[in-house]
N, C-alpha and C positions, 0 to 999 in steps of 0.2 A: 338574565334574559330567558323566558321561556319558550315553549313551542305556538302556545297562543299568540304571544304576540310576534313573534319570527311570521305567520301565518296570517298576522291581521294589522301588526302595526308597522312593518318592516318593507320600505320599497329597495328592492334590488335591481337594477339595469346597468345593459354592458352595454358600452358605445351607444346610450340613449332608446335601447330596445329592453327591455321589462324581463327579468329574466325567466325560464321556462317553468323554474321551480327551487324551492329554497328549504331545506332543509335542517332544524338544530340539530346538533350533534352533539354538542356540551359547552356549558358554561357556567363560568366562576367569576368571581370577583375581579379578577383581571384577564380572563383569556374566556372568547366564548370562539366556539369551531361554529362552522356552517357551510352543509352539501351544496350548493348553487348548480343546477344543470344551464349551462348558456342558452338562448335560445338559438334559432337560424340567424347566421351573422350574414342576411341578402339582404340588410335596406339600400335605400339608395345611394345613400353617404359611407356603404360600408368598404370598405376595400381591402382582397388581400392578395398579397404579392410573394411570391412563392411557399403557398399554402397559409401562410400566415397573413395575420393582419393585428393592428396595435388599434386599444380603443382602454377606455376609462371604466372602470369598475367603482360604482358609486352604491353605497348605501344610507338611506335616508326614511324620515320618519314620516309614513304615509301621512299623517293629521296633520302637519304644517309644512313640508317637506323638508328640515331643520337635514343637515348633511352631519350624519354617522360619521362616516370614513368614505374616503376615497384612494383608490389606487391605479398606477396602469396595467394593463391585463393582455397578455397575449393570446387572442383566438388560433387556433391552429383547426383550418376549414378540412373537410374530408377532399380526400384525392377530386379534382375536376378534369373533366374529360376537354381537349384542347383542340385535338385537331387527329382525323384519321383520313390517310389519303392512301388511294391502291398506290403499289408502282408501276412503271410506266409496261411493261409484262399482265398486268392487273394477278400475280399469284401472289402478290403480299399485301397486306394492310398495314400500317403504320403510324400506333394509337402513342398521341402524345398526350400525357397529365399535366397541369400546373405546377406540380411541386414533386422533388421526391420522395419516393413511397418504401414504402416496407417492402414491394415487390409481392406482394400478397402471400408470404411466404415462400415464393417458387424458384428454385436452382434450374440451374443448367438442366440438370436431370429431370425436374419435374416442370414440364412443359404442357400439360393439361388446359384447356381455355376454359373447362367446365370451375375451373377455381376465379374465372373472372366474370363471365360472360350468363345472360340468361338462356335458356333451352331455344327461344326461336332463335335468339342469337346464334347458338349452337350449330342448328340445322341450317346456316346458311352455309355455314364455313367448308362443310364438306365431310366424307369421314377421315379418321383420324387426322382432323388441325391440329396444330400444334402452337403454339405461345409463347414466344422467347422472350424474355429483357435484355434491349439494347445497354440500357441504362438506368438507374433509377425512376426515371420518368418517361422515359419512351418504351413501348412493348411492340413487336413483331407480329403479328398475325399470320403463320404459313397455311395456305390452304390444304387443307385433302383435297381427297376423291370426291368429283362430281359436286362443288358448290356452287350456289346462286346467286350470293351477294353481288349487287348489282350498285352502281353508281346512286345515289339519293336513297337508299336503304343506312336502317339506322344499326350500332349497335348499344346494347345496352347493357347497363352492369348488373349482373344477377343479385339478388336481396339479399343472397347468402353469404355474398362476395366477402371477404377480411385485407380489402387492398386499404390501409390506413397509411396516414405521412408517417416519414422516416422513423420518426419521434414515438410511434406508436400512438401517438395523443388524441388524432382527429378520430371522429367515426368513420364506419368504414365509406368505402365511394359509393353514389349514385347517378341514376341519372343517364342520358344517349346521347348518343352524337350522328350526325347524319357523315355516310363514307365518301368522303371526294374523289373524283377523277383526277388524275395528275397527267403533266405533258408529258405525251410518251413520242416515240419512232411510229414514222410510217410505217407500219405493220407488210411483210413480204407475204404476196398470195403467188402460188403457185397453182395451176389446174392440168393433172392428171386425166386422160384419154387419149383416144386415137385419133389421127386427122385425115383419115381417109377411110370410106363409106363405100358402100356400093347399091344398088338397086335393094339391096333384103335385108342389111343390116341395119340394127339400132344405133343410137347415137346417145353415147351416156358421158359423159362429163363430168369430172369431179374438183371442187376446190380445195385446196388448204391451204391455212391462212398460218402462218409464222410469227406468233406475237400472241396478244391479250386475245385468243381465237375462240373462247367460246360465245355463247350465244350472239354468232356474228349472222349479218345480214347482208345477203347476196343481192347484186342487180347485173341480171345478163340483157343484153340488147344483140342485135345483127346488126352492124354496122352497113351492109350493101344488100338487104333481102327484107321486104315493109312486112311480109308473110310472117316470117320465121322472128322477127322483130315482135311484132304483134305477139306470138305464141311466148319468146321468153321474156316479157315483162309481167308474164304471169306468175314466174318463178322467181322466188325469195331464198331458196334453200342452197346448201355447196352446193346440191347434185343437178345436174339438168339431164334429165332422161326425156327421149322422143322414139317410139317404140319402131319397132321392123317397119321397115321402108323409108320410115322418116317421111311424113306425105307435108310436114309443114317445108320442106324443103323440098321446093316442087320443080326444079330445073337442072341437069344431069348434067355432070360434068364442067360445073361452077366450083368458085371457092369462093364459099360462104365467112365473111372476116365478123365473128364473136368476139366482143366485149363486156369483161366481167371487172366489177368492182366490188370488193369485201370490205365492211364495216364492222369493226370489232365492239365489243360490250364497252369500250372505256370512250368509245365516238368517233375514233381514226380510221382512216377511211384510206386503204390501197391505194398503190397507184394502177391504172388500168391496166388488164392482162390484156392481149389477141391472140385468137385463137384463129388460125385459118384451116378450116375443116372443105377438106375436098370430095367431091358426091362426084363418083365414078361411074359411068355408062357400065365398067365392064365387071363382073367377078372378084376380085384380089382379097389376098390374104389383109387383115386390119394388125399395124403393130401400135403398141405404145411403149414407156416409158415409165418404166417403177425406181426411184420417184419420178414424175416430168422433169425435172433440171437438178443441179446441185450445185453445192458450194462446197469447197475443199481448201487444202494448206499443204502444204509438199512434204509434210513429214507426215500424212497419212497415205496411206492406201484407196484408190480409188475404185468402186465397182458400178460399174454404169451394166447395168439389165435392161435389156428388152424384151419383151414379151410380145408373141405374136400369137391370132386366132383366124381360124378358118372363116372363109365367110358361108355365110347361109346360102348362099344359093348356088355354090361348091356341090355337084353332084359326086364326086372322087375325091378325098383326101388322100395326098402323099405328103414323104417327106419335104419340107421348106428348106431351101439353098439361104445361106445368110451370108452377106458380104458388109466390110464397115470400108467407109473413107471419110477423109478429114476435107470441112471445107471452113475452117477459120481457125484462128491461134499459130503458135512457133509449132513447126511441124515435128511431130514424134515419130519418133522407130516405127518403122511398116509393118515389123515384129510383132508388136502390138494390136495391129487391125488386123492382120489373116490370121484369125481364129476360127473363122468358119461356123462361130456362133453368135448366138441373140446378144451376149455379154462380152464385156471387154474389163479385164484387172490393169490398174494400173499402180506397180508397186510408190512404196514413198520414195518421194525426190527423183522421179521423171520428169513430173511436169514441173513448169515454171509457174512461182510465185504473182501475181500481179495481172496473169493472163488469161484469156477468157478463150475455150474451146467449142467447136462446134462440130462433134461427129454423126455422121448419116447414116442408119442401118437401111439394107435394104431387104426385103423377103420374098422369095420368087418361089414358084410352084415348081418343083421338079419334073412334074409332065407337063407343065407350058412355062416355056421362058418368057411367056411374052405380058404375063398374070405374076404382075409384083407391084410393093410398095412401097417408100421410100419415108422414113421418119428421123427427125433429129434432135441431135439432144445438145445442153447448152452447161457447159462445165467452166463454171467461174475457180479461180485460184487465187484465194486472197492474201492477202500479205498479213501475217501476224506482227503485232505492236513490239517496237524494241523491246527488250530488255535490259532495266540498268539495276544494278545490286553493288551495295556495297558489303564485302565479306564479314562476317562476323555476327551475321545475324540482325534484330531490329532496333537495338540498343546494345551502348557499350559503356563499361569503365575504364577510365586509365588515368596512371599517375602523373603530376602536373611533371615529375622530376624525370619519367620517362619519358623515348621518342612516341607521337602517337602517327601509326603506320595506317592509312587507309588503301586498301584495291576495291579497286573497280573493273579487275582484271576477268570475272566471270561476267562481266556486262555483254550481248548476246543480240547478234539478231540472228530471229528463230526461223528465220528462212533460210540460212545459212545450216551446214555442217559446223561443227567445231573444231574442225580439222585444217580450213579455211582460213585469210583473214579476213575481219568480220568489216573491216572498213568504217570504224568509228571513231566519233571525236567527243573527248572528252571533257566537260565543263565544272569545274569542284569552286563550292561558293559556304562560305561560314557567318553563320548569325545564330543573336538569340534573344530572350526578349527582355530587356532593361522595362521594368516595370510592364504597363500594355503595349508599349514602342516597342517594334521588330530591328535590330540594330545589327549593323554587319560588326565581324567578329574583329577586333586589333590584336597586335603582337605586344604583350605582356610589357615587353621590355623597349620598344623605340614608339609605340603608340601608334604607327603608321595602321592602314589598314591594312589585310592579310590577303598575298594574291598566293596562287596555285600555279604552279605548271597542267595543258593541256595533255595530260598523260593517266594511263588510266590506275597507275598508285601514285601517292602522295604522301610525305613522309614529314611532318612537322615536330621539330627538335625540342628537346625539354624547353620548359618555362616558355612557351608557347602562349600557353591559358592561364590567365588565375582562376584558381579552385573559388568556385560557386555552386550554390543549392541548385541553380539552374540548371538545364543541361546545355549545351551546344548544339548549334543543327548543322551537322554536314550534309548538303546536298549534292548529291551527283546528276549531271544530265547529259543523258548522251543520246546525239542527235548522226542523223546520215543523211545525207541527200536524196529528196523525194521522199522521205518519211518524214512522222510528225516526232518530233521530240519526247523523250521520257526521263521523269526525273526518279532519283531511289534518297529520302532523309534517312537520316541516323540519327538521333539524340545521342550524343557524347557526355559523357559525367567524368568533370577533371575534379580530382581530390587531392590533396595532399601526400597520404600516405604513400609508403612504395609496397603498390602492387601488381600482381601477377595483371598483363595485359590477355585477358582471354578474347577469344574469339572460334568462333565454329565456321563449318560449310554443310552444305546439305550433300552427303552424297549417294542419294539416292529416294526417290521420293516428294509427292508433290506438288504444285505448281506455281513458283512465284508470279505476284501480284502485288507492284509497288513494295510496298518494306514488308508484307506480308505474306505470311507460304500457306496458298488452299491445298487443304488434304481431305480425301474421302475419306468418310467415317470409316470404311473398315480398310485404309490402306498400311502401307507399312513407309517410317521413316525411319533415315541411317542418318544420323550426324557424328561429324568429326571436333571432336574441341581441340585447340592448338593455346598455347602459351607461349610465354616470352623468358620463362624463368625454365628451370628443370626440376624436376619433382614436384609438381603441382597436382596437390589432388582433387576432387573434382566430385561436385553433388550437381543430379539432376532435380527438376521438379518442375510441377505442372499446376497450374492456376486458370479457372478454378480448379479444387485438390480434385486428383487423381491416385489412385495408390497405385503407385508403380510397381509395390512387392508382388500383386496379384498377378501369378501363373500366366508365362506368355506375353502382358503386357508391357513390358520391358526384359528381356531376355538375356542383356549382357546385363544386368543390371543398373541402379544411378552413381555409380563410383569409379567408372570406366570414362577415359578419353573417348572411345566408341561408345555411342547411347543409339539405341533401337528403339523405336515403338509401332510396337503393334496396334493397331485400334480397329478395334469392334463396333460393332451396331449399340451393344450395352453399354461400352467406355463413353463413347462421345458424343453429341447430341450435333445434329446437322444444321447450320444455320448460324452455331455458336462461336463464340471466340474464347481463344485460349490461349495463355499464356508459357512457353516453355523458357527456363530459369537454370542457366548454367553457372555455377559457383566454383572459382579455382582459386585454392590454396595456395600460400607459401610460408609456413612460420605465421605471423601474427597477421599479413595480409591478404586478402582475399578479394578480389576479380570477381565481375559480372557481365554477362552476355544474356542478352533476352532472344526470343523470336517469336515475334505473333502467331498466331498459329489460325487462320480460317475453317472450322469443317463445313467445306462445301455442300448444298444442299442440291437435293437431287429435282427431277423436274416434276412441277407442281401445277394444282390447277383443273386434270384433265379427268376423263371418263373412261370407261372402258364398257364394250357391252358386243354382243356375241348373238348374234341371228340366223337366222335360215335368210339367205337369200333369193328375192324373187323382182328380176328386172321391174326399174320403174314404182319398187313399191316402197312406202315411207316409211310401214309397218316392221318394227321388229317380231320377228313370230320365232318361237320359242321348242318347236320341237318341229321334227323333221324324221325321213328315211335317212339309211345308211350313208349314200351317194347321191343324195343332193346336193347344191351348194351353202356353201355357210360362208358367212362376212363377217370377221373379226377385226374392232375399228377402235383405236383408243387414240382419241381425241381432244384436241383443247390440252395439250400437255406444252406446259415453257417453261425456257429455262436462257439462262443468258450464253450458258458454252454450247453452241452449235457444234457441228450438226447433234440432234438427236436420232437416237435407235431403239428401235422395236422388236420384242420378243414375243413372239406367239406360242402357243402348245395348249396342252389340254391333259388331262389326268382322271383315269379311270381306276375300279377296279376289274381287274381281270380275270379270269379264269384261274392263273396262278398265281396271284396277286394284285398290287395297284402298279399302274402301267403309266407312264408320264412321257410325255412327248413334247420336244419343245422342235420350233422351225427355224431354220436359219435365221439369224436376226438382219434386219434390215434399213431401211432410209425412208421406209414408209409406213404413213399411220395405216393402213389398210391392210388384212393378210385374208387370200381368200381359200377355203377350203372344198376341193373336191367329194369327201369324203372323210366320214368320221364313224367312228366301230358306235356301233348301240347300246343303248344305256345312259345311264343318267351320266352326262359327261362335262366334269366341271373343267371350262374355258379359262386359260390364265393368258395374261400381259403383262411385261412389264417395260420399260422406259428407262433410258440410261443417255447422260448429256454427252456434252463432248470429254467431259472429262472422267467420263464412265462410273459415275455417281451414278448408282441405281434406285428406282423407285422400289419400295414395296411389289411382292405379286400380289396382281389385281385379278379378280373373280367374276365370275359371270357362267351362269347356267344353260343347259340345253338339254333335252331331250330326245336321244335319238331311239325311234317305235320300229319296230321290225311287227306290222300289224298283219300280218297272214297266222289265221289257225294252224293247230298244232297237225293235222292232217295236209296242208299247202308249206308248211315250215320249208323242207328240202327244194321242192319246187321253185317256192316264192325266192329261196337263195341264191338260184340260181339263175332266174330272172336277177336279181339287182346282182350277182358275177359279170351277169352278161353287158348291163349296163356299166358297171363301171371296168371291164375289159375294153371298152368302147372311150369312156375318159383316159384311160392309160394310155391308148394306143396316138389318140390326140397329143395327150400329154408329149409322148418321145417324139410325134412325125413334127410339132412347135417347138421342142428343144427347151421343153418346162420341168426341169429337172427336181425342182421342189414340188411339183403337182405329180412326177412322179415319187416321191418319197412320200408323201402324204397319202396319196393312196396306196399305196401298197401296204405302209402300216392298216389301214381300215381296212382294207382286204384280208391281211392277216388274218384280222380279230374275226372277221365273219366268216371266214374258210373253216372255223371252228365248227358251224351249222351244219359243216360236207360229210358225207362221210371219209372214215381216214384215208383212204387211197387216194382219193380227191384232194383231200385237204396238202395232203405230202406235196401231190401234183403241183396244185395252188402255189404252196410256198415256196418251191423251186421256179416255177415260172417268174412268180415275186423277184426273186433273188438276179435270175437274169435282167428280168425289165431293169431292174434296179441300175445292172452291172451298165447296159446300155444306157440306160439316165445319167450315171456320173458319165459315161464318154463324152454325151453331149453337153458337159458345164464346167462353167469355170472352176479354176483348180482354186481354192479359198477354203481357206480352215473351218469357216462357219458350214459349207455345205459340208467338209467332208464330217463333222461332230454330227451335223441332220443325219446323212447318210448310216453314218457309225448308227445312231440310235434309232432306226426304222430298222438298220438288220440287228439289231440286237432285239428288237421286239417281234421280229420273225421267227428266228432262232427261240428264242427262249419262250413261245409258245409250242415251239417242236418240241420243248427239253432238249436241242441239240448244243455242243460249242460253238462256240462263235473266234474265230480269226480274224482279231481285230487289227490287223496288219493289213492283212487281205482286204479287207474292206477298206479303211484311210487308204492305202495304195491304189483300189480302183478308183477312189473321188478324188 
C-alpha cells in the first residue's frame, strides 16, 4: 500500500463520519500501520456516555466502496461541561463534566483557575479564586475578592486548558456553559440607624443583607406618609440618606413606619424589615445600634453596643447619662444592665438557648433630664443542632472473632455544658448494601434481624458479622424533645483476621459535622488512639499526602498514641478534604481508623473599600484631611458559620518606622474613622466566620494631604488639634471609646508637626483622654488589645516605655 493511494484510494470513517485525516506509516506484505485522526464525534446519531462512545471503524475502497476491514472503535470525547450552578450563598460555583478527567493536572495544592478557565472568565471570579476538585468530574469554583459573575453569565474553557479524560486519550475540553441560579434561603436583611430625629437632624439608614448580598437591590416605601413614600421609591441602594431637617418628612412628632425589602443577585427577595423612625418636636440626643440586632448561642459571649450622637441643634454638649432595661425574654441578672454605659457584655452561658431578648437603652442630657432617647435592640439565642458521634473516628476495622464496641457516649447537645445531663435518646440501626439494595444487618449465626439497646454504647459479641468486602453501616441517632434529630454513620469493615480494634477521640480541636471534623487551615488538632490489645504500635498519615516529618507539622510525631497537627495556611488548602489514617499494630495484625477531615473555608464573595466620608454622597473619594471622616465597609462577604466579624486598621510608615493599627473587631460590616495620621495610608480588613476561619487581609488606599505651606505648617496644625480636640471631647461626653482610641493614635502621629514641648504636652493629654475612654467601656479583651496598641503607638513615638499592665488594667 502506498501513500498515494492511502490519499486517493482509501475511504476511512468512524461511526459513518469521514475521518479527519489518514496517514501511511508503513507497509508490508502482511502488516500496513496507518495515523487516522477521528474527526468531531457530534453527528446526530453519535452518542457518548461517560466520555466515551462505541462506533465502527470501517475501511473501504473509494472506487467501488468494496470493504477493506472493519472493526469496533472506541471514541473517547474531550471533557464536556454539564452543568454550573452558584450555591445557594451565591460564593460557590459548581462545574460538573460528563466524564472523569485527568483533573487538568491540579492537587489539592494547586488550586489555580487560570489552569482551566479563559482571562474574562478569570476576571469575573474575583481576585485570588481558587479551583478545587470535588471529584473527578465535579470542580468547585471559590470566589475572591470583589467578583461579578452574575446568574446567565457563561464560563468558558481557556484554549490552553490540558483538562483531558481520565485516560489521557481525549483532547483537551472546550467550549461554555451558561452559570445557574440554585434554590437558596430567604436571605436575612437587617437595617442599621437611628429611630429618632429631631427638627436639624439628618436621617440615614443603612441595610445589610445576610446571604448572596452583593449586587443586591433595595426597595424602601413609607408605609403611613404619601410625601416621604413618593421620596423613597427613588431609592434602589442599601443606604437611604435625607439631609438636615429631613423636609420630605413634614410633620413633627409622628412615627413614620419604613419598609424596606432586599433582593439579592441569585433573585431572593427579604422578607420585609419596619423601621419606625420618630420625628421629635424637641432636641435629643440620636442613638443607634452596631450591628441593629443579633443572633447568638450561649456558649459565646455577647456585646451588644450603642452608640449615641448629639443632635444638631444641641447649643451645649455635656456628658450623656445611659440607663439599660429589659422589656422581653427570661429576665437576667440586673448586674448586667447598670452599667451606666452605651454597651452591655454578656458572658457565655447567661442567656438562654432558644430565646429571644429585647433591651432598651436610654440617653439623657445631663443638663436636662427631660432631652432623651429611648432605642432597642433585638437579641435572638438560637439553639445549636444536636450532636451525634460515634467514637473512633469516620471509619473502623475490627475482627469478625472480636467484640465490636461502639459509643455514642460523646453525643452532645451544645446548648448544654458537659457537666450536665444532656437528656438524650439513643437510636443504633445496621445495614449494608447486598448488591444496589440497602439491607438491614442479621446475626451471623440465628439469621434473625439485629436489634440494639436504647443506650448510648453498644457492644456486639464475636461472630456477629461475617467478613465481607463490604463495609457495614452503623448509624446512630440521637434525638431530644423540641429538637430535630441527628444521625452520626460509621462504615465498619469485619475481617477475619485477629486484630488490634483501634480507635481514636479528638481531644482538642475542631469542629464536628456529621462523621466529619471541620478544621481551619491554620488550627491545631490533638488526638488520642486507644486499642484493644497492648503494645500496639501505631502509624499516622494524611491523604492527600502530607509530610508529616516537616518541622512543626506533627510535633509528637506519627508513632505516638498522641498525634498533633499543626496546620498552616501552606500545609492545607481551605475548601479541601482530607483524609487522616491511623494504623495499629500487633504482631502480624494491624487495625484501621480513619477521620475525615473538612478544612473549613473562610468567608467568600465580598469587597472591601476605604473612603472619605461625606453625608448623603455615593462617591467614594479617595484622599482627605487628617480629621475628617473616613468609612471603611467590607461588604457582600458569606459564609454559612454565623455570626461573622470584622477587622479594621490601617498601616503606615512612620517616623520611626511602619506603624499598624488594627480596631477592635466587631459584628459590623461598617468601621467609621474620625481620624487618621497623613500620608499615604494603606486601609486593611479582614473577615473571620463563626468559626474563626479568616480571610486574607484585604487592601485599599487613601490619602491623607496636610495641604498648608511650609510657612502655615505649625499654624494649620494647630487648627486641625483644635478640630479634632473638639471630636475627642464628643467622643468621651457619648461614651465612644473606640472613636477615642482612633483619634488619639492620629493625634499622635500629627503632634509630631508641634514643636517638642507641645507635642510632650499632646501626648500626655493623649494618654489621659485615653485613661478616661477605657473608664467609659466595656471591659472586653478586643478593646483592651485596641487600647494596648494606640498607647503603644503614643509611647513609641516619644521613644518612651510602655507598661503594658498599666494599660490592659485601665481597659
Amino acid at each position: 500500500m502506498t501513500s498515494q493511494f492511502v490519499s486517493g484510494g482509501l475511504a476511512v470513517s468512524i461511526g459513518g463520519q469521514e475521518a479527519g485525516s489518514v496517514t501511511l506509516i508503513s507497509s508490508s506484505s502482511s502488516v500496513t500501520r496507518l495515523s487516522i485522526l477521528p474527526a468531531p464525534y457530534d453527528c446526530d446519531s453519535c452518542r457518548i456516555s461517560d466520555g466515551f462512545g462505541s462506533a465502527t471503524l470501517e475501511l473501504n475502497l473509494v472506487e467501488d466502496g468494496f470493504p477493506i476491514s472493519f472493526k469496533p472503535f472506541t471514541f473517547w470525547g474531550a471533557p464536556f461541561l454539564v452543568n454550573a450552578n452558584f450555591n445557594a450563598l451565591g460564593t460557590i460555583v459548581t462545574v460538573t463534566f460528563d466524564q472523569k478527567t485527568n483533573r487538568a493536572s491540579m492537587t489539592s495544592a494547586l488550586t489555580t483557575c487560570a489552569l482551566l478557565f479563559d482571562t474574562a472568565t478569570l476576571a469575573r471570579l474575583g481576585t485570588r479564586a481558587r479551583c478545587k476538585w470535588n471529584s473527578d468530574s465535579e470542580v468547585v469554583i471559590q470566589f475572591g475578592t470583589s467578583p461579578t459573575l452574575m446568574p446567565g453569565d457563561s464560563l468558558t474553557m481557556s484554549a490552553t486548558n490540558d483538562l483531558r479524560s481520565k485516560n489521557l486519550v481525549s483532547n483537551p475540553s472546550s467550549g461554555s456553559i451558561t452559570v445557574l441560579a440554585t434554590l437558596s434561603a430567604t436571605p436575612v436583611l437587617t437595617v442599621k440607624g437611628i429611630d429618632t430625629i429631631d427638627p436639624c437632624s439628618p436621617l440615614e439608614l443603612t441595610g445589610v443583607l445576610i446571604g448572596a448580598s452583593r449586587n443586591t437591590v433595595y426597595q424602601w416605601n413609607c408605609l403611613n406618609d404619601d410625601t416621604l413614600d413618593s421620596y423613597l421609591q427613588l431609592v434602589s441602594g442599601n443606604t437611604l440618606f435625607i439631609e438636615a431637617g429631613t423636609p420630605q418628612m413634614t410633620t413633627l412628632d409622628k412615627r413614620y413606619v419604613i419598609q424596606v425589602i432586599a433582593t439579592d443577585f441569585l433573585g431572593k427577595s427579604s422578607d420585609p424589615v419596619l423601621i419606625t423612625i420618630f420625628k421629635s418636636s424637641k432636641a435629643v440626643p440620636a442613638l443607634a445600634f452596631s450591628p441593629p440586632s443579633a443572633s447568638s448561642y450561649v456558649d459565646q459571649s455577647v456585646f451588644i453596643k450603642g452608640e449615641a450622637m448629639f443632635s444638631p441643634c444641641a447649643t451645649e454638649q455635656v456628658d450623656l447619662i445611659f440607663d439599660w432595661s429589659q422589656t422581653a425574654g427570661p429576665a437576667v441578672p440586673a448586674s448586667y444592665l447598670r452599667t451606666g454605659l452605651p454597651q452591655i457584655v454578656f458572658p457565655k452561658n447567661v442567656l438562654q438557648a432558644g430565646a429571644t431578648y429585647v433591651f432598651r437603652l436610654r440617653a439623657t442630657m445631663s443638663n436636662d433630664l427631660s432631652l432623651s432617647v429611648r432605642s432597642s435592640f433585638t437579641l435572638k439565642m438560637l439553639h445549636r443542632p444536636l450532636l451525634a458521634i460515634i467514637d473512633g473516628g469516620s471509619s473502623k476495622t475490627n475482627s469478625r472473632y472480636l467484640p465490636l464496641v461502639l459509643s455514642g457516649a460523646n453525643s452532645r447537645d451544645l446548648d448544654l455544658g458537659t457537666s450536665v445531663p444532656q437528656g438524650l435518646t439513643y437510636t443504633w440501626t445496621c445495614s449494608y448494601l447486598n448488591g444496589a439494595i440497602t439491607t438491614a444487618c442479621r446475626n451471623e449465626t440465628t439469621g434473625s434481624p439485629l436489634t440494639f439497646p436504647s443506650t448510648a454504647t453498644v457492644t456486639m459479641p464475636i461472630r456477629t458479622f461475617l467478613s465481607q468486602d463490604q463495609p457495614y453501616t452503623m448509624r446512630l441517632t440521637v434525638s431530644k424533645a423540641g429538637r430535630s434529630p441527628v444521625f452520626f454513620e460509621m462504615p465498619v469493615y469485619i475481617v477475619e483476621e485477629i486484630i488490634p480494634s483501634i480507635s481514636f477521640v479528638v481531644a482538642d480541636g475542631g469542629t464536628q459535622q456529621g462523621s466529619s471534623l471541620r478544621l481551619n487551615s491554620d488550627q491545631r488538632l490533638v488526638l488520642q488512639a486507644n486499642s484493644d490489645l497492648p503494645g500496639t504500635v501505631y502509624d499516622w498519615s494524611l491523604s492527600p499526602y502530607v509530610n508529616l516529618t516537616e518541622p512543626g507539622i506533627a510535633p509528637f510525631g506519627v508513632i505516638s498514641s498522641t498525634f498533633i497537627l499543626q496546620g498552616t495556611d501552606s500545609t492545607f488548602v481551605t475548601g479541601a478534604s482530607y483524609v487522616l489514617t491511623v494504623l495499629g499494630s500487633v504482631g502480624s495484625g494491624t487495625g484501621i481508623a480513619t477521620l475525615q477531615i473538612e478544612i473549613n473555608s473562610p468567608p467568600l464573595g465580598g469587597t472591601f473599600t476605604a473612603c472619605r466620608y461625606v453625608a448623603g454622597s455615593s462617591a467614594c473619594l479617595k484622599t482627605g484631611a487628617p480629621f475628617d471622616d473616613y468609612r471603611l465597609e467590607a461588604a457582600s462577604w458569606s459564609d454559612p458559620d454565623l455570626p461573622l466579624l470584622y477587622e479594621f486598621g490601617y498601616t503606615f510608615e512612620g517616623p520611626n518606622g511602619t506603624v499598624t493599627s488594627w480596631s477592635a473587631g466587631g459584628a459590623d460590616t461598617v468601621k467609621f474613622y474620625g481620624g487618621i495620621p497623613t500620608g499615604s495610608m494603606t486601609m486593611m480588613a479582614r473577615v473571620c466566620d463563626g468559626l474563626m476561619a479568616k480571610t486574607d487581609i484585604i487592601y485599599d488606599e487613601l490619602t491623607i494631604v496636610d495641604t498648608a505651606t511650609s510657612g502655615r505648617r505649625l499654624l494649620q496644625a494647630g487648627a486641625a488639634m483644635m478640630a479634632a480636640r473638639s471630636k475627642m471631647l464628643t467622643a468621651l461626653q457619648t461614651f465612644r471609646p473606640d472613636s477615642v482610641n482612633q483619634l488619639a493614635g492620629a493625634m499622635a502621629v500629627e503632634s509630631t508637626k508641634l514643636n517638642p514641648e507641645n507635642a510632650r504636652a499632646m501626648k500626655g493629654e493623649l494618654l489621659a483622654n485615653m485613661n478616661t475612654g477605657s473608664a467609659r467601656a466595656a471591659k472586653t479583651q478586643a478593646f483592651a488589645c485596641e487600647a494596648f496598641g494606640t498607647a503603644a503607638l503614643l509611647t513609641a513615638l516619644d521613644a518612651a516605655a510602655l507598661d503594658r499592665n498599666a494599660v490592659l488594667n485601665s481597659a
